[in-house]
Backbone as CSV, one residue per row, in Angstrom:
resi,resn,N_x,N_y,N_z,CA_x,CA_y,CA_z,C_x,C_y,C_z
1,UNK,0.839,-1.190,0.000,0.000,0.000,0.000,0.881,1.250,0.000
2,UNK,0.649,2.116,-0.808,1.485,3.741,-1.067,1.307,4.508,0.341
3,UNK,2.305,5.050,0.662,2.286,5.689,1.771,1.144,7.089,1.733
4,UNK,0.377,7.456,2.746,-0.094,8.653,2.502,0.460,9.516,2.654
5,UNK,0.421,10.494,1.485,0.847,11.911,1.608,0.242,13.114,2.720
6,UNK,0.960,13.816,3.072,0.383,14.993,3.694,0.774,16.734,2.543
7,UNK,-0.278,17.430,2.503,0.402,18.361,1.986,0.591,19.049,2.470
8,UNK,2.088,20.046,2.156,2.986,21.035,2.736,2.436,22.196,2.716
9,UNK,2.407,23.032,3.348,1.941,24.467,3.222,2.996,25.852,4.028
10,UNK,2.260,26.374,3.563,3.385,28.140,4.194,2.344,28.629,5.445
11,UNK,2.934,29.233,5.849,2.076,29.565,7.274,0.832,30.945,6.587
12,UNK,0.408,30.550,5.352,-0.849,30.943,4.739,-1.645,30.086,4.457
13,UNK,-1.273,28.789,4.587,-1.809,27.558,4.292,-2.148,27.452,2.843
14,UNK,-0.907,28.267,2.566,-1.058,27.630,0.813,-0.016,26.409,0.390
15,UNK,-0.789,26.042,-0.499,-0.021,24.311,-0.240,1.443,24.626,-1.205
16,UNK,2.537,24.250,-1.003,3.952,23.755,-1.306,4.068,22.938,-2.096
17,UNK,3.309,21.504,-1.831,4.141,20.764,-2.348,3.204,19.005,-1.434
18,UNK,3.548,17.879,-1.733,3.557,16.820,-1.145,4.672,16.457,-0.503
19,UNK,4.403,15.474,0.809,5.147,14.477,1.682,4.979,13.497,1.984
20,UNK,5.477,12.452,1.815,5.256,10.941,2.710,5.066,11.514,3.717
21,UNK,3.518,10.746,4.867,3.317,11.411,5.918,4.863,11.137,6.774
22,UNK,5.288,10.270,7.091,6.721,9.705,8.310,7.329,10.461,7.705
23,UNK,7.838,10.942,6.593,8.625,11.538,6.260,8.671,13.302,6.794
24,UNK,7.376,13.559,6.437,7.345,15.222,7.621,7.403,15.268,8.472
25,UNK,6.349,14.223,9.280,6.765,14.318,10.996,8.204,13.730,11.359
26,UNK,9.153,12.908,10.487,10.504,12.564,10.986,11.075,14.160,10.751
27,UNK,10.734,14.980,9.534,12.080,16.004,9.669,10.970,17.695,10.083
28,UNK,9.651,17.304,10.856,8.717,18.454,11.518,8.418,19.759,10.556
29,UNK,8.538,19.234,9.175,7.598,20.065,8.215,6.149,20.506,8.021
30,UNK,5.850,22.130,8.159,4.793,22.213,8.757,3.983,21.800,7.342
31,UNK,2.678,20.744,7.637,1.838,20.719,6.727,0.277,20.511,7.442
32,UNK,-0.558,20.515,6.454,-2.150,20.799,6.267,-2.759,19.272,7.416
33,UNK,-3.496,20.012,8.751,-4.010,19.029,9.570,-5.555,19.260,9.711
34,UNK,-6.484,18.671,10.328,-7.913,18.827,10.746,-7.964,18.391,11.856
35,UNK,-8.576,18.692,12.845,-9.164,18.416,14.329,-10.785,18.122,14.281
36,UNK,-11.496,17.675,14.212,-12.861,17.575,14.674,-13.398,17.371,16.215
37,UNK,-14.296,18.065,16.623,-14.812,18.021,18.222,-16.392,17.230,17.237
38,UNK,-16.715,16.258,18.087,-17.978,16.256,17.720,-18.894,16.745,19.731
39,UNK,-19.800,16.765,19.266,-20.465,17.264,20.216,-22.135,16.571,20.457
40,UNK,-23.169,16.409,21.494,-23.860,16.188,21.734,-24.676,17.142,22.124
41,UNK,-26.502,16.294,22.429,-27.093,18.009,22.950,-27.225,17.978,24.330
42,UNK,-26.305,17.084,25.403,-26.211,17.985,26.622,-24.634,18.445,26.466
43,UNK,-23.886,18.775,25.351,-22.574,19.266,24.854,-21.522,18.994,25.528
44,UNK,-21.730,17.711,25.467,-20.153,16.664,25.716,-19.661,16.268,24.429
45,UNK,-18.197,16.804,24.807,-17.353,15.733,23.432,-17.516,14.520,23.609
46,UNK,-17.451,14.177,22.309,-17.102,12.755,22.208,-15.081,12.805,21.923
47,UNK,-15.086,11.725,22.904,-13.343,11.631,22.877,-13.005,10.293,22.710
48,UNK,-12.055,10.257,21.955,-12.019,8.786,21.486,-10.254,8.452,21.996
49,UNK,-9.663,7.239,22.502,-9.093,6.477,22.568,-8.344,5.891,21.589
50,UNK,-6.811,6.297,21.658,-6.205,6.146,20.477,-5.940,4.452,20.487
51,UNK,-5.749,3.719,19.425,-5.030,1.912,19.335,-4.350,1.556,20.925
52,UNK,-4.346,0.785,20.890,-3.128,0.175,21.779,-1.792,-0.110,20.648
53,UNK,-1.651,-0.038,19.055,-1.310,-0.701,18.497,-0.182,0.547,17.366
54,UNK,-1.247,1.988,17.670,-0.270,2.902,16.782,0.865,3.302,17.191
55,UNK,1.494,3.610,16.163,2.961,3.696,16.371,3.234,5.201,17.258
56,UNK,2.659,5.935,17.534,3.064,6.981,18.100,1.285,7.273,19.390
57,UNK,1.692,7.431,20.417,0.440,8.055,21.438,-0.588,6.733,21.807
58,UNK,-0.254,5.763,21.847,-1.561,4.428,21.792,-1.611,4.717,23.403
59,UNK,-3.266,4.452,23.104,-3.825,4.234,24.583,-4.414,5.671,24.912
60,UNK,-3.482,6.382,24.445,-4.033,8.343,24.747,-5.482,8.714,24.511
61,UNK,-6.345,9.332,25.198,-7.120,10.235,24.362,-6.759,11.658,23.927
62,UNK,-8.424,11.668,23.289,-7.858,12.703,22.123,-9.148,13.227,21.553
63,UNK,-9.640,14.374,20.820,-10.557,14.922,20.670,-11.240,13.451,19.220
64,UNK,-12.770,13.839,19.179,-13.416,12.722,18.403,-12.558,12.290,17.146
65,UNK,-11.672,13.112,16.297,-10.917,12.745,15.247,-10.161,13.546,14.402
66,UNK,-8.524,12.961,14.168,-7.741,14.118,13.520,-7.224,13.344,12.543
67,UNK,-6.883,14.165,11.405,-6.058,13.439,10.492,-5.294,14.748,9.544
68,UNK,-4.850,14.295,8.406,-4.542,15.031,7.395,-5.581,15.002,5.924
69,UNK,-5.598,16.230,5.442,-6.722,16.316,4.212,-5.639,15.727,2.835
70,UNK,-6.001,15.025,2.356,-5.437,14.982,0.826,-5.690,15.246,-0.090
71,UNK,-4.563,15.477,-1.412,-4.432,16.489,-2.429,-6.005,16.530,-3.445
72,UNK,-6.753,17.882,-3.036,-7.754,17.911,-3.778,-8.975,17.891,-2.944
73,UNK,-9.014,17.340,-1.477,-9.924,17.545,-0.766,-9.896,18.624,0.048
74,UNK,-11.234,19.050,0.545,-11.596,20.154,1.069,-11.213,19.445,2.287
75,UNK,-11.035,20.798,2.985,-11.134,20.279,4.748,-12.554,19.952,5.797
76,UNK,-13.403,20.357,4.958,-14.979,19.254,5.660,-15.015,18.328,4.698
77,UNK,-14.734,17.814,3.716,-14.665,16.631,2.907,-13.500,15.674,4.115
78,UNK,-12.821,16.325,4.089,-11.349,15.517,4.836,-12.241,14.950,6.339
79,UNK,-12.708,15.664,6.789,-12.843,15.841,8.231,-14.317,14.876,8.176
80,UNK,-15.084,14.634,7.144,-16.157,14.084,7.316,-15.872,12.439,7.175
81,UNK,-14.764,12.329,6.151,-14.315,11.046,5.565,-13.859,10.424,6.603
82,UNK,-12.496,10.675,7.496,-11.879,10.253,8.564,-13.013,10.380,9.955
83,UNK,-13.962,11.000,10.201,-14.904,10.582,11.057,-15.335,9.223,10.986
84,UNK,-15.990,9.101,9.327,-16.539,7.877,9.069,-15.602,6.521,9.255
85,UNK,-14.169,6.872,8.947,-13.400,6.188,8.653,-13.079,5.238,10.548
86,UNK,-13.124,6.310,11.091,-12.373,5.982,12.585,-13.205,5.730,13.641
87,UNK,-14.440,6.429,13.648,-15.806,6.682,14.356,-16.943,6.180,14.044
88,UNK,-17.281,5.457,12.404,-18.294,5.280,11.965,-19.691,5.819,11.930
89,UNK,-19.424,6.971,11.758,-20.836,7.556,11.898,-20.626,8.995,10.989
90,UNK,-21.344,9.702,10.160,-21.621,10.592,9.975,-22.287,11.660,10.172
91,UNK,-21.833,13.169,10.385,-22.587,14.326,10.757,-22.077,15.801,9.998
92,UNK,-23.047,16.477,9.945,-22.308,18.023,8.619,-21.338,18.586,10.549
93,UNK,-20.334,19.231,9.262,-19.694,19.639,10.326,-18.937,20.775,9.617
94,UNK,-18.460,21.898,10.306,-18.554,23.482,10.338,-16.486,23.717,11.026
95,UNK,-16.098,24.697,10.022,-14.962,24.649,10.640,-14.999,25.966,10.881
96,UNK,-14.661,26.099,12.583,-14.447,27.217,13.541,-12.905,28.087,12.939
97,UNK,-12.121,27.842,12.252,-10.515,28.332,13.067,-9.463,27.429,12.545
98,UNK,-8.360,27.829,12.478,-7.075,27.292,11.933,-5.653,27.996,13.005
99,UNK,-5.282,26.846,13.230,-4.028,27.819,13.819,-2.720,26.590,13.505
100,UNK,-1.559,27.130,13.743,0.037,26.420,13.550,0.508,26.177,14.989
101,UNK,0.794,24.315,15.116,1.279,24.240,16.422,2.637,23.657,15.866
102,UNK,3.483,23.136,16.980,4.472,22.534,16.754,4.996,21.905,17.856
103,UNK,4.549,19.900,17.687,4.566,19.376,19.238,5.387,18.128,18.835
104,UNK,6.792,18.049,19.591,7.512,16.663,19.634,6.954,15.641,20.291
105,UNK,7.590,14.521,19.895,7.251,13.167,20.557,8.368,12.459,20.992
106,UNK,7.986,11.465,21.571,9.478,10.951,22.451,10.135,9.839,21.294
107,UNK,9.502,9.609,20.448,10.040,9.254,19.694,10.738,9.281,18.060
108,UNK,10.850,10.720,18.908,11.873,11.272,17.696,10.977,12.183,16.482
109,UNK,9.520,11.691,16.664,8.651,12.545,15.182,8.469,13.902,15.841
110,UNK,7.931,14.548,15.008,7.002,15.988,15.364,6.470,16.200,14.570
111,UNK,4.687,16.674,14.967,3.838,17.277,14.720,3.776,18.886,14.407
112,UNK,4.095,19.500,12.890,4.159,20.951,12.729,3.048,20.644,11.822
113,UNK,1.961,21.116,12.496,0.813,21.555,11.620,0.150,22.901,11.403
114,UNK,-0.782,22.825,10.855,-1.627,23.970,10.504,-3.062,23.250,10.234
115,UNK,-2.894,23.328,11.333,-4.598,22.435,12.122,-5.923,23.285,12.292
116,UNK,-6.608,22.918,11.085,-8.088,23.184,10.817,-8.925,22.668,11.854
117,UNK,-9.544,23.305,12.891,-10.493,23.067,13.912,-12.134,23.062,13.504
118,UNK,-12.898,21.840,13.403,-14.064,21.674,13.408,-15.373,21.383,14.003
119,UNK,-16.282,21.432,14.159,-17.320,21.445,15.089,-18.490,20.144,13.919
120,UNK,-18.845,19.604,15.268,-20.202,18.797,14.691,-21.104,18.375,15.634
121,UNK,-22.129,17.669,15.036,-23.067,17.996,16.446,-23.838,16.008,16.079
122,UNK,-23.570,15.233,16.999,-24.252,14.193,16.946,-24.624,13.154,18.328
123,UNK,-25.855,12.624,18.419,-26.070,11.795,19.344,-25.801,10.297,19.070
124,UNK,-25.204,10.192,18.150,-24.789,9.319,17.864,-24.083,8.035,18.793
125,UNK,-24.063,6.796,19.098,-23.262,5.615,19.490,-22.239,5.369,18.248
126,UNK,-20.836,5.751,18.642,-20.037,5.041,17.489,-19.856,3.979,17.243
127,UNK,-19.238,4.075,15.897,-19.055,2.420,15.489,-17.337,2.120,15.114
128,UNK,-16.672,1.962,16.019,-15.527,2.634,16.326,-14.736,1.431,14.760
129,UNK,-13.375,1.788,14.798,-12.884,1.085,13.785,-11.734,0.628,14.730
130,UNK,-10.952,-0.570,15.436,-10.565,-0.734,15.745,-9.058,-0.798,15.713
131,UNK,-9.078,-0.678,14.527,-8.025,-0.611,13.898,-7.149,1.116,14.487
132,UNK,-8.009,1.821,14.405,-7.422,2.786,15.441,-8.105,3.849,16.038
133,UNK,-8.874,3.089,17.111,-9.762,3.531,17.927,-9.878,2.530,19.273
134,UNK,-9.891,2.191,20.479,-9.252,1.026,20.805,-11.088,2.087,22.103
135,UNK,-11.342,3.074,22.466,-12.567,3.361,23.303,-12.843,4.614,22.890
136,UNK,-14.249,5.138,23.204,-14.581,6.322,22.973,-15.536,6.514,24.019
137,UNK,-15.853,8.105,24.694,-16.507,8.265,25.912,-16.982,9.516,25.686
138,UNK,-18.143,9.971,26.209,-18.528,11.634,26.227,-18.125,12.352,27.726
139,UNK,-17.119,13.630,27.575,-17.026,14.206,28.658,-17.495,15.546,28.184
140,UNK,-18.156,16.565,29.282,-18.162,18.068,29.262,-16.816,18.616,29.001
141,UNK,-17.219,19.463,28.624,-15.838,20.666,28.116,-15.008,21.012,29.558
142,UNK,-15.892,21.291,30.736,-15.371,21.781,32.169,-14.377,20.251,32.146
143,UNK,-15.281,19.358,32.197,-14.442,17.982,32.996,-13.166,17.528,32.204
144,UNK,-13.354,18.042,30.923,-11.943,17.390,29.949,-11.169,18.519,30.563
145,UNK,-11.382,19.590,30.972,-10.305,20.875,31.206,-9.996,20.163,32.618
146,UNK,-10.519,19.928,33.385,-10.021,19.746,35.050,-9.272,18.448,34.597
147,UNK,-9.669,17.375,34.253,-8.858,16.232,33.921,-7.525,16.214,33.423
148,UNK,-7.428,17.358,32.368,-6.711,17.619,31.932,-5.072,18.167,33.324
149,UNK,-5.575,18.882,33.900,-5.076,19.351,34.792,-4.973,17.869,35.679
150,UNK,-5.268,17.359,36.271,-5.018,16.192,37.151,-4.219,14.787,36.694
151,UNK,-4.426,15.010,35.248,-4.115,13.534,34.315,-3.244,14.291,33.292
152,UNK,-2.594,14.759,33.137,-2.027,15.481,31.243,-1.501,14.363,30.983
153,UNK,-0.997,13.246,31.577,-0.385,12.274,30.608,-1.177,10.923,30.196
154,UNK,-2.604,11.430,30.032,-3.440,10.642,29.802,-3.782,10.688,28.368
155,UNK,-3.408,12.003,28.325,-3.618,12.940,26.445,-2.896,13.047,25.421
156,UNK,-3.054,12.990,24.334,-2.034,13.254,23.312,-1.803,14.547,23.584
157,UNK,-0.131,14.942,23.307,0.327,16.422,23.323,-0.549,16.799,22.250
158,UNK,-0.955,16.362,21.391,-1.453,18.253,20.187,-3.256,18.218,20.997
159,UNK,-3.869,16.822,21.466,-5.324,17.389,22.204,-5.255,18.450,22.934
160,UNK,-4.315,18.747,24.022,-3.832,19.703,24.884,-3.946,20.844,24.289
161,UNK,-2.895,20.869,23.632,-2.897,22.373,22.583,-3.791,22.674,21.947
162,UNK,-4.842,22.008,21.307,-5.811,21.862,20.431,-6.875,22.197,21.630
163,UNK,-7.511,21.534,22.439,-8.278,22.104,23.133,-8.310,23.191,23.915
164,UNK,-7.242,23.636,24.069,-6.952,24.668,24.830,-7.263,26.027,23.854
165,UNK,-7.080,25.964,22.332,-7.612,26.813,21.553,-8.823,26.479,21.049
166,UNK,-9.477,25.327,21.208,-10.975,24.609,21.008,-11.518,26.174,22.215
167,UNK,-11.118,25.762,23.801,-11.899,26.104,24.837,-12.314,27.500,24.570
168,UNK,-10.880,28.121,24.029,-10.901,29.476,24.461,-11.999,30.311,23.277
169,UNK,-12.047,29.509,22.046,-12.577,29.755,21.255,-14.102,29.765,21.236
170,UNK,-14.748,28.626,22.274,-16.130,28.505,22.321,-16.787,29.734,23.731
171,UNK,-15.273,30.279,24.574,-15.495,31.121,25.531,-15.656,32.489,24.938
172,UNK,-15.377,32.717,23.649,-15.673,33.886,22.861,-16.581,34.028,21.881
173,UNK,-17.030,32.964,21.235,-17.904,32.924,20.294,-19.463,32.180,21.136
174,UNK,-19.415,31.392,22.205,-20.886,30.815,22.684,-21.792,30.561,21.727
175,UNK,-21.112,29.154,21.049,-21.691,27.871,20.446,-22.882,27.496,20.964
């Protein structure tokens, strides 16, 4: 199977160029990411539970689903596909915000993205893909923030960062 590409971008998020994904995060080239929050209507995330089995963060949680968009897809095309893909379920979903992080791992990769933040709204029971999804749970926005604080090494480093501009973002706009 061909490795997936990620595409490269300038901190305008205009695209560069293609990468073997291992290949950017081995040398932390910033390229094109998506975040999705899905949400419920007493407005708990859904947070999902990374593999026991992936090569980088297994066992971590992490907001309902992230990936990279590929060449030619939109970023709610991207973000709807990898829901289905990881979560099994579909919902329209709305992108809040974009920002550039840049988070190492202990094993040598890094995460330089330019991470598209999205919103969706479902009551959904997932239909998880096991393959890399290993649990998924609904917490409030308050309780993932205090947890966060009591547990941080329960989380993937970019959820952290990512929610922390998720939080501040829904404390200014009131979703």
């Amino acid at each position: 199977m061909k490795e997936e590409q990620v595409i490269l971008v300038n901190e305008n998020d205009e695209p560069i160029g293609l990468m073997n994904k291992l290949e950017a995060h081995e040398k932390a080239v910033l390229h094109r990411a998506f975040s999705v929050f899905v949400l419920n209507d007493k407005n708990e995330v859904m947070l999902q539970q990374r593999a026991h089995h992936k090569y980088h963060s297994p066992l971590l949680w992490t907001n309902t689903c992230c990936s990279h968009q590929r060449a030619g897809e939109t970023n709610i095309e991207a973000g709807k596909r990898r829901l289905f893909e990881e979560m099994g379920f579909k919902t329209e979903l709305k992108e809040l915000f974009h920002f550039i992080y840049k988070a190492p791992f202990d094993n040598g990769l890094t995460e330089h993205e330019l991470d598209h933040v999205m919103i969706g709204y479902s009551n959904e029971e997932p239909n998880i893909n096991e393959e890399e999804v290993e649990s998924w749970k609904w917490m409030t926005i308050e309780d993932i923030k205090e947890d966060m604080i009591q547990n941080p090494e329960i989380y993937t480093v970019w959820f952290k960062i990512i929610f922390d501009q998720f939080y501040h973002y829904l404390e200014d706009h009131k979703l």
